[in-house]
C-alpha positions as CSV (number, residue, x, y, z in Angstrom):
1,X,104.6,63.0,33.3
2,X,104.3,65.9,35.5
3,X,101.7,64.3,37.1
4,X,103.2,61.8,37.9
5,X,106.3,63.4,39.3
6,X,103.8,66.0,41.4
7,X,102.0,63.2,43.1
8,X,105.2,61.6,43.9
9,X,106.7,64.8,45.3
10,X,103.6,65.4,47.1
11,X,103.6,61.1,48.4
12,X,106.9,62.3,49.7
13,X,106.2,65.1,51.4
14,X,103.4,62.9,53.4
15,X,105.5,60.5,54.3
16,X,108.0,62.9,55.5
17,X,105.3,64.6,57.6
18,X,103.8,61.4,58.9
19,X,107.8,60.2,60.0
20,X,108.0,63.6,62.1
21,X,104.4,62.9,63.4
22,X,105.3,59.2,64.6
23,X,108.9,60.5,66.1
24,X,107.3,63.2,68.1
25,X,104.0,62.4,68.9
26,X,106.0,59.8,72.4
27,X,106.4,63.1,73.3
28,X,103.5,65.4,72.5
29,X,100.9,62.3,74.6
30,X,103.1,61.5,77.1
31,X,101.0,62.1,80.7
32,X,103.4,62.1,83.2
33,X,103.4,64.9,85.2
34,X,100.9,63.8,88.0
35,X,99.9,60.1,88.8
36,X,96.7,59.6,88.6
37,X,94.3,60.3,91.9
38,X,93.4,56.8,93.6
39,X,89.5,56.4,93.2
40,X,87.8,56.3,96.7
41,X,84.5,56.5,95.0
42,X,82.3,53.4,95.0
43,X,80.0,55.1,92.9
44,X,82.6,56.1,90.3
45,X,84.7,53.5,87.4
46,X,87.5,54.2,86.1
47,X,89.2,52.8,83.1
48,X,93.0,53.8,82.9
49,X,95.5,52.7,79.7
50,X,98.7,52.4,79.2
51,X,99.7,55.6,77.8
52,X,98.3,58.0,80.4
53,X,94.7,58.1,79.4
54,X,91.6,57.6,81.2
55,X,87.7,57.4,81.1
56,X,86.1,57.5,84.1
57,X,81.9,57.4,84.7
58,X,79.3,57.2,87.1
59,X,78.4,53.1,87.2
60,X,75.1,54.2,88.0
61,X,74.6,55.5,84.4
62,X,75.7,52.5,82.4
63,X,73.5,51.4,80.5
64,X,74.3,49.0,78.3
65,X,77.8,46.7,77.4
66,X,78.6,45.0,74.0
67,X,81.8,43.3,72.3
68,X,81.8,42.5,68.8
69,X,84.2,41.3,66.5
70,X,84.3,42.1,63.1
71,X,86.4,42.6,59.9
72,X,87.3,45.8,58.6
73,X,89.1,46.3,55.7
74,X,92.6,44.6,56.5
75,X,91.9,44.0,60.4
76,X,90.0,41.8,62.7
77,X,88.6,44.3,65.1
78,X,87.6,43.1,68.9
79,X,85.5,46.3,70.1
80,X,83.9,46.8,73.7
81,X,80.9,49.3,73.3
82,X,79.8,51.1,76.4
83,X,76.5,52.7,76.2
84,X,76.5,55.8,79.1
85,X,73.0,57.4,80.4
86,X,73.2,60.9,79.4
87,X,76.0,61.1,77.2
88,X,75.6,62.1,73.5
89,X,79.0,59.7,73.0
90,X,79.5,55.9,72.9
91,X,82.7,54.7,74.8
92,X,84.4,52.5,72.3
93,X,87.4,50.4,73.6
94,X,89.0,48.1,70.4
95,X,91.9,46.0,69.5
96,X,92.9,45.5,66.0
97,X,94.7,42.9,64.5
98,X,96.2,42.0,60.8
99,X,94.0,39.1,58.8
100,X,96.2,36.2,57.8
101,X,96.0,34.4,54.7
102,X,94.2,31.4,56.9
103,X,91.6,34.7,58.4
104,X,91.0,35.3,54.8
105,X,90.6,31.2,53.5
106,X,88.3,30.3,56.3
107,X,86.6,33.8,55.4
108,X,86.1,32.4,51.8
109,X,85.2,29.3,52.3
110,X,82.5,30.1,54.8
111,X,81.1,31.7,51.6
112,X,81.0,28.4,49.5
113,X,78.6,25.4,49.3
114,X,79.9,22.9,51.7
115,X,80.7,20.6,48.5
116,X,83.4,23.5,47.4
117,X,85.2,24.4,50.4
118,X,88.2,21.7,49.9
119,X,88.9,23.0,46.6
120,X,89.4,26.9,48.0
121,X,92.8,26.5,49.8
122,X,95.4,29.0,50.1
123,X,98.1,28.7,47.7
124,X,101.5,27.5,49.7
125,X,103.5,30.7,48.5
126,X,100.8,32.9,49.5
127,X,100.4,31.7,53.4
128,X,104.2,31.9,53.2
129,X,104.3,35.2,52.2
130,X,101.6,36.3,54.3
131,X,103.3,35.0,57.8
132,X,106.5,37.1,56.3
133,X,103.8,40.0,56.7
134,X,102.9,39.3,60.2
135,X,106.3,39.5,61.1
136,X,107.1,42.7,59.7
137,X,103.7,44.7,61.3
138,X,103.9,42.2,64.8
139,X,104.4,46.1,65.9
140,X,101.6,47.9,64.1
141,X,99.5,47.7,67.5
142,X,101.8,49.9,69.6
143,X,101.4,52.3,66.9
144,X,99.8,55.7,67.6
145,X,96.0,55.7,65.8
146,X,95.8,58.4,63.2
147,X,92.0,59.2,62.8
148,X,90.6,60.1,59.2
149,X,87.1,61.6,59.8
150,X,84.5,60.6,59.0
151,X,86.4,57.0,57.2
152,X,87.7,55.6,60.5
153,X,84.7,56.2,63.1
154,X,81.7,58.0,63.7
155,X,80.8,61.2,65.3
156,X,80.2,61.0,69.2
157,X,82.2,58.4,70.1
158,X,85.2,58.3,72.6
159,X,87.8,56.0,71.4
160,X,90.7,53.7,73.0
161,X,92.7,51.4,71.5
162,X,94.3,48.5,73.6
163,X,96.2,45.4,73.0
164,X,94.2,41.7,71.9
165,X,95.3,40.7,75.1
166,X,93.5,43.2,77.6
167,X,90.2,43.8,75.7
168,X,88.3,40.1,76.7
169,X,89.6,40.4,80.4
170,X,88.0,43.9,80.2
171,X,84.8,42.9,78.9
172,X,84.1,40.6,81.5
173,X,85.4,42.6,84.1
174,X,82.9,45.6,83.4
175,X,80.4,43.1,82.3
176,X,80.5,41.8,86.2
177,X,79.9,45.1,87.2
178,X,77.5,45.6,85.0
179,X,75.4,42.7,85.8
180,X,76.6,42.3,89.6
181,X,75.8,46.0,90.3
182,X,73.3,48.3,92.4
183,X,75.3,51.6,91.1
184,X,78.5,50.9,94.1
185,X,81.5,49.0,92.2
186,X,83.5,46.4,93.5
187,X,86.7,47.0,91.9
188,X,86.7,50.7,91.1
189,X,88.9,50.2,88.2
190,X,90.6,48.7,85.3
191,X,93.9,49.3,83.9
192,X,95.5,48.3,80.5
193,X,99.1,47.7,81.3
194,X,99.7,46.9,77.5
């Protein structure tokens, strides 16, 4: 029983430090003392968010451009990879998203034998249930990312997460200038206004 009342103590005290986090962290990120210089440089991208951060590169040194998508653990995860000449890191740009009970069904039933996949529908009261989930973390993805290393990425990697929304118009924006390119880009930037 001590235990027991020790690891709840201790599940409080997280909690408790994670609320203080979450109410101060607007704060602690927040980058607005300067606006950002304009970019006058062909030769130079730059990738600005939402919340005052920035990546900026030499387009002359990209190397390579991916997007995935993939599950991981409760999320469907939409991830730009951007492969820079001479950098030990990879420029990761991701959206995340909760599975729904039909994500997880069509996820399971891609696993079957054609001949099984009617029988492997979601019961009624657990879709139900599940859409009373979406509504409750619709929010989640304005959330501040809490990174647990090495659980939630890899080592040299530079990180940004955006909204569903923004991360395919980004692809194929720096995929143009990735393609298009002789080391001068066209648009000198992209911002995430989400």
């Amino acid at each position: 029983m001590k235990i027991i009342a020790t690891m709840k103590k201790n599940f409080f005290m997280c909690l408790a430090v994670l609320m203080l986090f979450f109410a101060s962290s607007a704060s602690l990120f927040s980058a607005e003392d300067e606006p950002m210089p304009e970019n006058t440089n062909k030769s130079i991208y730059g990738i600005d968010f939402a919340d005052g951060s920035a990546y900026h590169f030499k387009l002359s040194t990209l190397e390579g451009v991916s997007l995935q998508r993939y599950v991981a653990g409760p999320y469907k995860v939409i991830e730009v990879v951007l492969e820079i000449a001479g950098s030990s890191s990879q420029v990761r740009i991701y959206s995340t998203e909760a599975l729904t009970a039909l994500d997880m069904q069509e996820m399971g039933q891609s696993a079957l034998p054609t001949n099984l996949q009617k029988y492997s529908n979601a019961p009624t009261q657990v879709a139900n249930l599940n859409a009373k989930t979406q509504e409750k973390t619709a929010n989640q993805q304005s959330l501040p990312l809490i990174k647990e290393y090495p659980v939630t990425t890899h080592a040299k990697t530079i990180e940004f997460k955006v909204s569903k929304n923004e991360i395919i118009k980004f692809h194929r924006a720096i995929l143009r200038e990735f393609i298009n390119s002789n080391g001068e880009t066209a648009s000198n930037n992209f911002t995430f206004s989400e």
